[in-house]
N, C-alpha and C positions, 0 to 999 in steps of 0.2 A: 223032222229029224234030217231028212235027206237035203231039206235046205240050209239047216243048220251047217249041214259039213261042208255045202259047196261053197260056204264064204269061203276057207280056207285057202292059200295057194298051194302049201304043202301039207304034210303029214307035221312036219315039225310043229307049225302053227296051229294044229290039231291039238299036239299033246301043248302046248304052249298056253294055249288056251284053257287047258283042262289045268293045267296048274295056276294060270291066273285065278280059275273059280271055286278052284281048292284053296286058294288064301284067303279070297273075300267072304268064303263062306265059313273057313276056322275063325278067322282074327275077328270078325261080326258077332261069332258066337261067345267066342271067347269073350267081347268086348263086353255083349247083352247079359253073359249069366256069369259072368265069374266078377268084372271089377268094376260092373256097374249094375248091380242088381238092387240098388236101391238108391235114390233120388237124391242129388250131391250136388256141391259147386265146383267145378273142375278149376284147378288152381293154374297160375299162370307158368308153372315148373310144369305139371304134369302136360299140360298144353306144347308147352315145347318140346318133349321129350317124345310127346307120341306127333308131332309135327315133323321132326328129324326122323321118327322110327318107317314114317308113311313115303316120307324122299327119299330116302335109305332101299324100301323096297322097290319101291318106283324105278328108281333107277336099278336097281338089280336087275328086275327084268326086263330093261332096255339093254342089259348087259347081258342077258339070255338070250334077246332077240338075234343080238348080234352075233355069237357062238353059233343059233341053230337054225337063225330063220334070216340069211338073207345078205350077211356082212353091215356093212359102212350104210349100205342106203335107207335101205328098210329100218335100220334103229337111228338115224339123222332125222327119219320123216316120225318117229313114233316119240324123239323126244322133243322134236321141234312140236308137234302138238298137242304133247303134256304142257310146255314150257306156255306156251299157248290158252291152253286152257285156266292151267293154272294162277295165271298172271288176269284173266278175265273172270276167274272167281272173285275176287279183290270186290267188285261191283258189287257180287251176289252176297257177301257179307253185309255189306254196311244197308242194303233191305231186309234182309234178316235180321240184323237187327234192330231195324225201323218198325220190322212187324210185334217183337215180341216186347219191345217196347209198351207200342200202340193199345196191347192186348195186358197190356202191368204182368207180365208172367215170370214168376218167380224166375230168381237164378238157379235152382236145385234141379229147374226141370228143363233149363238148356240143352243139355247134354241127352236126353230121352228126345224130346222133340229135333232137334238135329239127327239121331241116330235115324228114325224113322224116315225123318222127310229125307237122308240120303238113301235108303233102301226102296223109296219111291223112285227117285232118282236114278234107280240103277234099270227099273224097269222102263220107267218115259224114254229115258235116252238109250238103252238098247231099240225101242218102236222108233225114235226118231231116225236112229241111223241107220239102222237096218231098211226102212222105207225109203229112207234117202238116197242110199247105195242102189237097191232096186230102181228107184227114178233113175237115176244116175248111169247104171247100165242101158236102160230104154230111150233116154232121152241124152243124149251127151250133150246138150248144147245146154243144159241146166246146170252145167257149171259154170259156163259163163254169166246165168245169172244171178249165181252164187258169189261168183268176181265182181260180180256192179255192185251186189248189194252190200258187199263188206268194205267197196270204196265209199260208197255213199254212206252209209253207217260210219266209218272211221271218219270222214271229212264232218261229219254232223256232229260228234262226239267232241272232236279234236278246240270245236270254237264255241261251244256250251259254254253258257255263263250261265253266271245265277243262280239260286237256291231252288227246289223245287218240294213240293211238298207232296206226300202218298197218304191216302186218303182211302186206307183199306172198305170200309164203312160202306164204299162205291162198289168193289168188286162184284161182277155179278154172279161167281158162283156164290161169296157169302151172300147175297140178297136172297138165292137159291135155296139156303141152307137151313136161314134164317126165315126164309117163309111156311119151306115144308118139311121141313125139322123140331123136335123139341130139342133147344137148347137151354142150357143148364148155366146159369152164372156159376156153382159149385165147379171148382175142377177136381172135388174128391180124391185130393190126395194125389192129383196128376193122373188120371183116370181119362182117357181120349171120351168113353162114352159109358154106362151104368142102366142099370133095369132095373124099376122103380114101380109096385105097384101095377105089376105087367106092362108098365112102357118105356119104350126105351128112350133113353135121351143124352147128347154130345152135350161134352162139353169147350168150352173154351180153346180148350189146347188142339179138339181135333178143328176148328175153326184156323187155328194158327198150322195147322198139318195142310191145309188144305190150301192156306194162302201161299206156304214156302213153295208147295210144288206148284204151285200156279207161276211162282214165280220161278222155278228153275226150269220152266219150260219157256218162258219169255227168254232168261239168258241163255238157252240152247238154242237161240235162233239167231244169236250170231257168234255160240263158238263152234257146231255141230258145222255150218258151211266153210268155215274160217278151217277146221281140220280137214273136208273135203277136197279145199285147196291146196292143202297140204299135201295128204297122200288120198288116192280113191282105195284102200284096205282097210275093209270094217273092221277087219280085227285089229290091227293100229289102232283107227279111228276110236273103237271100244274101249280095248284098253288102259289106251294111254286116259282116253275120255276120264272113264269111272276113277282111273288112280285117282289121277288131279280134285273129283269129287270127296272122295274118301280121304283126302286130305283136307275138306274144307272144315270140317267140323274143328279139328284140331288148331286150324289156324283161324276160324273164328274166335277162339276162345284168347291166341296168342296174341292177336292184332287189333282187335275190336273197341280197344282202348287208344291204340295210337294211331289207328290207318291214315288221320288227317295230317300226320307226318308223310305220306309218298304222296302229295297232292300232286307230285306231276307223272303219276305211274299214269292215269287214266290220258295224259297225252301220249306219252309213250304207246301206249297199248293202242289208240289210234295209228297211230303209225303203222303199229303193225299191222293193223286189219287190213291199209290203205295197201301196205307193201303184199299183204297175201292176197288180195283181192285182184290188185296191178297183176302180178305174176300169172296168177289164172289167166286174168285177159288176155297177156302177150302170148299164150298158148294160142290164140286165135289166127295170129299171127308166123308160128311156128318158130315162136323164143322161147327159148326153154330156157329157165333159170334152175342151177343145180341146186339137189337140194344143201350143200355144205354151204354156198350162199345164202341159202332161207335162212338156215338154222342160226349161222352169224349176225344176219341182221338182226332175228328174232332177239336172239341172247344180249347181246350188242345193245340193241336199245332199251330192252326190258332192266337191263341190270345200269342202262347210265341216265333214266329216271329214276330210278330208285336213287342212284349217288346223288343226282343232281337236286332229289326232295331235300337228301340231310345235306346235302352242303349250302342248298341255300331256303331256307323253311318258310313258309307262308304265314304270315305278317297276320293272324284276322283271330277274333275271341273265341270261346272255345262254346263248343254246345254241349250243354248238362245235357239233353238228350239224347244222344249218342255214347254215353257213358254208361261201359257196361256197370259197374257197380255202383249205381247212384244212390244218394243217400239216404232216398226218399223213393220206394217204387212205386207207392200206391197215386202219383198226383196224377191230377186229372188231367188229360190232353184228349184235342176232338181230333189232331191232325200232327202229323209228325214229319218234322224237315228234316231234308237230305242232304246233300253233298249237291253240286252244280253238274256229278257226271253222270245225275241220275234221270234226268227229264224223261227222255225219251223211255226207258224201261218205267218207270212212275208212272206214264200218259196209259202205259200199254199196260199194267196191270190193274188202272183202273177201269178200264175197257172189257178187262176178262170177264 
């Protein structure tokens, strides 16, 4: 507990914090037992609505921060690494939905299984950052190699060609799972796991729980350094982190059908990693780049890849695969293709 408070810098940030985890904890509940208590297709309206309700808050307490914790800087650095994160979600949709694909999982049980795999979420990257800050205080020069790795990461990303294929079947916690596990083709009704005869046994969906968070701990290994660069305040860091999560569900559901429309956000979003990574480094230096500058570049480039996908669209056939509601769920596939901005996250989750 006693470590718990010394993240803080203020008292403000204390009670800030307590009302950040008073809304993730109503609106989850709220979400679990009152309007989704039983197993649906989330429509593309509701999609939107709770996608605008999550930016809405987000930004509200970017607008608290600034009232009580700090002015101009401190909510520059907490929305530049929402904007941030949020923009590098983009990635973590189109595996998600390569995994549930892979696994033919109903549409009814999207919205259940996302619910989860973000409440995992909430707890991996709290350990992420919070170890990371600890590093971070002990070792200061770990954020310069937090600065190489998000240039080198953005420089790798930025000139990715080509289709890449994920190939969950490899993962080595499912081989794990799948060795010393009873799994269950049945998913009973969307049932994670069932007792049977005195034994227990998972099913499918908890195989698919297992894979998402395997992979949002691969994609928190380059947004968790990328907001390090940003601001060194866990509770920033947190924050802003988990918003931008707790809005992926909503906007998996809103985007999942068109993403191949920003095909140049994932250059964009290089840029940015190059530009947050560059900025760390020149601290070596003893350049300090403000953050009203980050933040404009951040916003700046994220939002003139986006212009520049719809004004000038990418020319190439469209993949039934990647279609959230396809006509046909049950066909067979051994192996599911991605997007060209997926290699490097694909290599590394078949590795896990």
């Amino acid at each position: 507990m006693i470590f718990i408070y010394s993240i803080f810098d203020s008292s403000n940030e204390a009670i800030l914090f307590s009302i950040f985890g008073l809304i993730i904890f109503l609106f989850l509940a709220i979400d679990l037992g009152v309007f989704n208590k039983k197993a649906h297709t989330v429509s593309t309206k509701s999609a939107l609505f709770q996608s605008i309700f999550w930016v809405i808050v987000s930004c509200s307490f970017g607008v608290a921060i600034y009232f009580y914790d700090g002015g101009v800087e401190n909510t520059l650095e907490y929305f530049s690494a929402y904007l941030t994160e949020y923009a590098l979600s983009v990635d973590n949709i189109f595996v998600i939905l390569l995994i549930l694909r892979f696994f033919k999982v109903e549409l009814k049980y999207y919205h259940k299984i996302l619910f989860w795999g973000i409440l995992g979420a909430l707890v991996f990257r709290a350990v992420f950052i919070f170890a990371g800050a600890l590093l971070v205080r002990q070792f200061e020069f770990v954020l310069y190699i937090f600065g190489a790795f998000l240039v080198y990461s953005g420089i790798k990303i930025y000139f990715e060609e080509g289709e890449t294929e994920v190939h969950p079947e490899n993962n080595i916690i499912l081989k794990f799972a799948n060795k010393y596990l009873r799994i269950s083709k049945d998913d009973r009704n969307g049932k994670f796991f069932f007792v049977e005869n005195g034994k227990l046994f998972f099913t499918s969906l908890f195989l698919v729980i297992m894979l998402i968070e395997t992979t949002d701990l691969i994609f928190a290994v380059d947004s968790i350094p990328a907001a390090f660069a940003i601001t060194q305040s866990e509770f920033l860091i947190y924050t802003s982190n988990i918003f931008a999560v707790l809005g992926l569900r909503a906007k998996f559901f809103l985007l999942a059908g068109v993403i191949d429309k920003f095909h140049l956000l994932q250059k964009g979003l290089s840029v940015v990693l190059i530009f947050i990574g560059g900025k760390m480094l020149l601290e070596m230096f003893n350049i300090h780049v403000s953050i009203i500058v980050s933040f404009s570049v951040i916003l700046g480039t994220l939002a003139m890849s986006i212009l520049l996908s719809l004004m000038f669209p990418e020319k190439k056939k469209e993949d039934p695969q990647l279609d959230i509601f396809p006509a046909h769920n049950g066909a067979d596939q051994k192996n599911v293709t991605g997007s060209n901005s997926l290699n490097e996250k694909a290599e590394n989750m078949d590795q896990l």
